[in-house]
Backbone as CSV, one residue per row, in Angstrom:
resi,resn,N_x,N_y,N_z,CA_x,CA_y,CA_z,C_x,C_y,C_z
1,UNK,0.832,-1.180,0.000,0.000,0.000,0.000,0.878,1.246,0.000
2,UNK,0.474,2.191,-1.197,1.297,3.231,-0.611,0.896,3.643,0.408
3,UNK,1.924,4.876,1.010,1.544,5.672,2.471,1.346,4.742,3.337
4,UNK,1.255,4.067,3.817,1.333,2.817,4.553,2.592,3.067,5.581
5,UNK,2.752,3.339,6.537,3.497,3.721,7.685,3.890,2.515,8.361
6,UNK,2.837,1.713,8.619,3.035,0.302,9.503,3.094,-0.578,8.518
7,UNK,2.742,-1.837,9.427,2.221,-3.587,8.271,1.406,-3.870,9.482
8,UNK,0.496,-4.705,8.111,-0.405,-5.754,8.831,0.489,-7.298,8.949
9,UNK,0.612,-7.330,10.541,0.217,-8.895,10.635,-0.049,-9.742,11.920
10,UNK,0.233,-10.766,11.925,-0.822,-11.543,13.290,0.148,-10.408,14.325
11,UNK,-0.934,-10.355,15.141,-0.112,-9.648,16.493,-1.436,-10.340,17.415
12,UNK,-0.676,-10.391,18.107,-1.118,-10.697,20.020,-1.561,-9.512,20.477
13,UNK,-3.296,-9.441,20.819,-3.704,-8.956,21.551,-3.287,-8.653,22.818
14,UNK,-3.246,-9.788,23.276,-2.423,-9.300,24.742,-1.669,-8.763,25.147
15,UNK,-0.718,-9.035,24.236,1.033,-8.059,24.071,0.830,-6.712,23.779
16,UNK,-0.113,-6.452,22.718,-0.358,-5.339,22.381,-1.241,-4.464,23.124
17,UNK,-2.324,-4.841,23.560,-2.814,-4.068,24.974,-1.894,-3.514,25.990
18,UNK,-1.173,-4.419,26.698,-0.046,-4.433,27.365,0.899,-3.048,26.866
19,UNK,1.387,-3.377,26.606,2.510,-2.658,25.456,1.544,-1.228,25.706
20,UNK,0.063,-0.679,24.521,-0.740,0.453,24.668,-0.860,0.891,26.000
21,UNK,-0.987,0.065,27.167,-0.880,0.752,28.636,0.630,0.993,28.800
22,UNK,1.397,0.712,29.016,2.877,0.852,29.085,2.720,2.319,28.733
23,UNK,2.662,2.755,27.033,3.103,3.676,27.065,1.809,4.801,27.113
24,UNK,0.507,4.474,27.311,-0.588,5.259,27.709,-0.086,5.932,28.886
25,UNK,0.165,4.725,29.996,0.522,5.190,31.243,1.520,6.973,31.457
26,UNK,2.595,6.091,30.395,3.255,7.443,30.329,2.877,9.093,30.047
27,UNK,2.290,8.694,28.697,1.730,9.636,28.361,0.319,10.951,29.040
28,UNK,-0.365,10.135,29.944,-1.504,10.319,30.968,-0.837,10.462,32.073
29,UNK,0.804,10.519,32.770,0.965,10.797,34.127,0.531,10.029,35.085
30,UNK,0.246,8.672,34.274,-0.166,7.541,35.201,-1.713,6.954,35.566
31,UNK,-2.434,8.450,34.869,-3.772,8.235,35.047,-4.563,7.039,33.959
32,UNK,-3.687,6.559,33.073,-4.698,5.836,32.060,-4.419,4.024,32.957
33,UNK,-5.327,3.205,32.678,-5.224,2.293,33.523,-6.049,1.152,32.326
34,UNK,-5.519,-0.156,32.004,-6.414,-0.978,31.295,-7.198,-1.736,32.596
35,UNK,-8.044,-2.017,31.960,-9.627,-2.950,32.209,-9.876,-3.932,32.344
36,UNK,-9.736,-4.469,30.823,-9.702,-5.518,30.038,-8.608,-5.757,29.099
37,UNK,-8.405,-7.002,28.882,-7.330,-7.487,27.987,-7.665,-8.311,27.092
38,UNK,-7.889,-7.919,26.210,-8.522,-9.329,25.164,-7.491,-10.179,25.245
39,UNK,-7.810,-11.718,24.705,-6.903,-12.488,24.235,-6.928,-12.856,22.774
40,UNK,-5.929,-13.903,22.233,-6.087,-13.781,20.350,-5.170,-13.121,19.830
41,UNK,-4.968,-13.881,18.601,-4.164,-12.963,17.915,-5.405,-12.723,16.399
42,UNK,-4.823,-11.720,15.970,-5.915,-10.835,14.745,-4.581,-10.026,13.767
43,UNK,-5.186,-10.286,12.523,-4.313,-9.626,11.912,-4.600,-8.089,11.571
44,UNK,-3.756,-7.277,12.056,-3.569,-5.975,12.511,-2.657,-5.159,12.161
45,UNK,-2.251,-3.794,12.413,-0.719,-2.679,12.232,-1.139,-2.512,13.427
46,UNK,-0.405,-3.361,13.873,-0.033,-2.789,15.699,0.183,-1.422,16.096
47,UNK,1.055,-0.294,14.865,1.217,0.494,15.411,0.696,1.447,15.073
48,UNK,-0.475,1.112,14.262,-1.276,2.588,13.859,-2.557,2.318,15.066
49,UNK,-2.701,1.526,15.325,-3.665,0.683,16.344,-3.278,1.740,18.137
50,UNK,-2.192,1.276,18.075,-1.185,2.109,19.661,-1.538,3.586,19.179
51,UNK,-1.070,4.179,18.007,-0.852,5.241,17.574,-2.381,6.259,17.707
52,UNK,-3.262,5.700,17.550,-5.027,5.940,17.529,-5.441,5.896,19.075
53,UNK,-5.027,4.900,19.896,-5.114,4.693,21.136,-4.299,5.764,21.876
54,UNK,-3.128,5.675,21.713,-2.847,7.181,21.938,-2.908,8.463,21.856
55,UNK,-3.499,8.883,20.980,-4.068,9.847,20.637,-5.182,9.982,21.152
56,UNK,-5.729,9.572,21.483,-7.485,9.130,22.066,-7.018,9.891,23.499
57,UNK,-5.803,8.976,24.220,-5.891,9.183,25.778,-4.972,10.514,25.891
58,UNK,-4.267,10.933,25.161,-3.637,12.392,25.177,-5.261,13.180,25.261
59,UNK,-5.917,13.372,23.977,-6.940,14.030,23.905,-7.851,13.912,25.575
60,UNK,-8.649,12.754,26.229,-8.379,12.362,27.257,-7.546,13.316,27.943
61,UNK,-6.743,13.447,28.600,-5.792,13.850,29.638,-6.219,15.797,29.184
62,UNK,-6.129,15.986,28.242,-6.484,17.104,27.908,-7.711,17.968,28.035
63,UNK,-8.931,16.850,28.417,-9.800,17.714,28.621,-10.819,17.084,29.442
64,UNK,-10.196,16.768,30.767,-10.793,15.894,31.613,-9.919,16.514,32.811
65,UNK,-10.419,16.008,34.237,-9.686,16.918,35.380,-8.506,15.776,36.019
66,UNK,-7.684,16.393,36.811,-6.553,15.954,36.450,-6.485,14.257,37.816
67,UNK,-7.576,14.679,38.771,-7.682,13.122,38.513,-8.755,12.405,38.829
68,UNK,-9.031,12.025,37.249,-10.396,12.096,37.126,-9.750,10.148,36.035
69,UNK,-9.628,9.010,35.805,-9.301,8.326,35.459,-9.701,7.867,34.040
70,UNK,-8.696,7.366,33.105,-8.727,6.992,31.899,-8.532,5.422,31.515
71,UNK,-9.561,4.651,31.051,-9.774,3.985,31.105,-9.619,3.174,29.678
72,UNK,-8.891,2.218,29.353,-8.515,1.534,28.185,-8.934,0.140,28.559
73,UNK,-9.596,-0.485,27.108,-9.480,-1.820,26.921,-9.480,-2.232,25.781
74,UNK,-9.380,-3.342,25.753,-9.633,-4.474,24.298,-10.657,-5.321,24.571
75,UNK,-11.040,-6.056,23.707,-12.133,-6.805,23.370,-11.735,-7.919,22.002
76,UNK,-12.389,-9.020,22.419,-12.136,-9.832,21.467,-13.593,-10.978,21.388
77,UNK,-14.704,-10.783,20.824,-15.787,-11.438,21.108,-16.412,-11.934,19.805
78,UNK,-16.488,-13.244,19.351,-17.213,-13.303,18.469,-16.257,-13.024,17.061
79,UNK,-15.150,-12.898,17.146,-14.220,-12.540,16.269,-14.289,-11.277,16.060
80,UNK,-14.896,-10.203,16.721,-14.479,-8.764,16.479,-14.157,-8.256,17.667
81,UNK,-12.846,-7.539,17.225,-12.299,-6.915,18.143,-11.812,-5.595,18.300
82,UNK,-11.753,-4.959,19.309,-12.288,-3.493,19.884,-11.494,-2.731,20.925
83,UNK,-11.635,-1.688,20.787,-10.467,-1.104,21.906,-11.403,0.200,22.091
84,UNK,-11.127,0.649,24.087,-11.925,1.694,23.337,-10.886,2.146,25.040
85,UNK,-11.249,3.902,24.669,-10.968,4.812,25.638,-12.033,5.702,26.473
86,UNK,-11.971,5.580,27.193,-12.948,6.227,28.248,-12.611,6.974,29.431
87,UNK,-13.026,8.570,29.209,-12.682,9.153,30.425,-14.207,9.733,30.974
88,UNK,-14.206,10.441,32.071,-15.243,11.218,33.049,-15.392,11.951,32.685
89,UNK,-15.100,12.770,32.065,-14.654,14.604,31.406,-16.218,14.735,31.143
């Protein structure tokens, strides 16, 4: 594909959740916290996936009070799978 930044391929949910809190955490000052963890692997660009998720919880941290909690998960049900961000704001 052109423009294509990442690749698709099998990645581990789990790892990759993992991994999205790791550096959520950072990014949020500690306030982002996962939930849920799907399990599975799905074929994916892991890092436009992190990259969207991050962006989500910056935005998050930005307009929500400062401690007020951010909330990440994955999902894997039925063969579709889901990530989502959630703050109080």
């Amino acid at each position: 594909m052109v423009g294509c930044r990442g690749s698709v391929e099998q990645t581990d949910l789990t790892e990759l959740t993992i991994d999205i809190e790791d550096k959520a955490d950072m990014v949020s000052g500690g306030r982002a916290k996962v939930t849920e963890i799907a399990e599975g692997f799905v074929l994916a660009d892991a890092q436009r996936i992190t990259e969207a998720i991050l962006e989500l919880t910056r935005n998050a941290v930005k307009y929500t009070n400062d401690d007020s909690p951010i909330i990440i998960g994955s999902t894997n049900k039925d063969g579709q799978v889901g990530f989502s961000v959630r703050d109080f704001g």
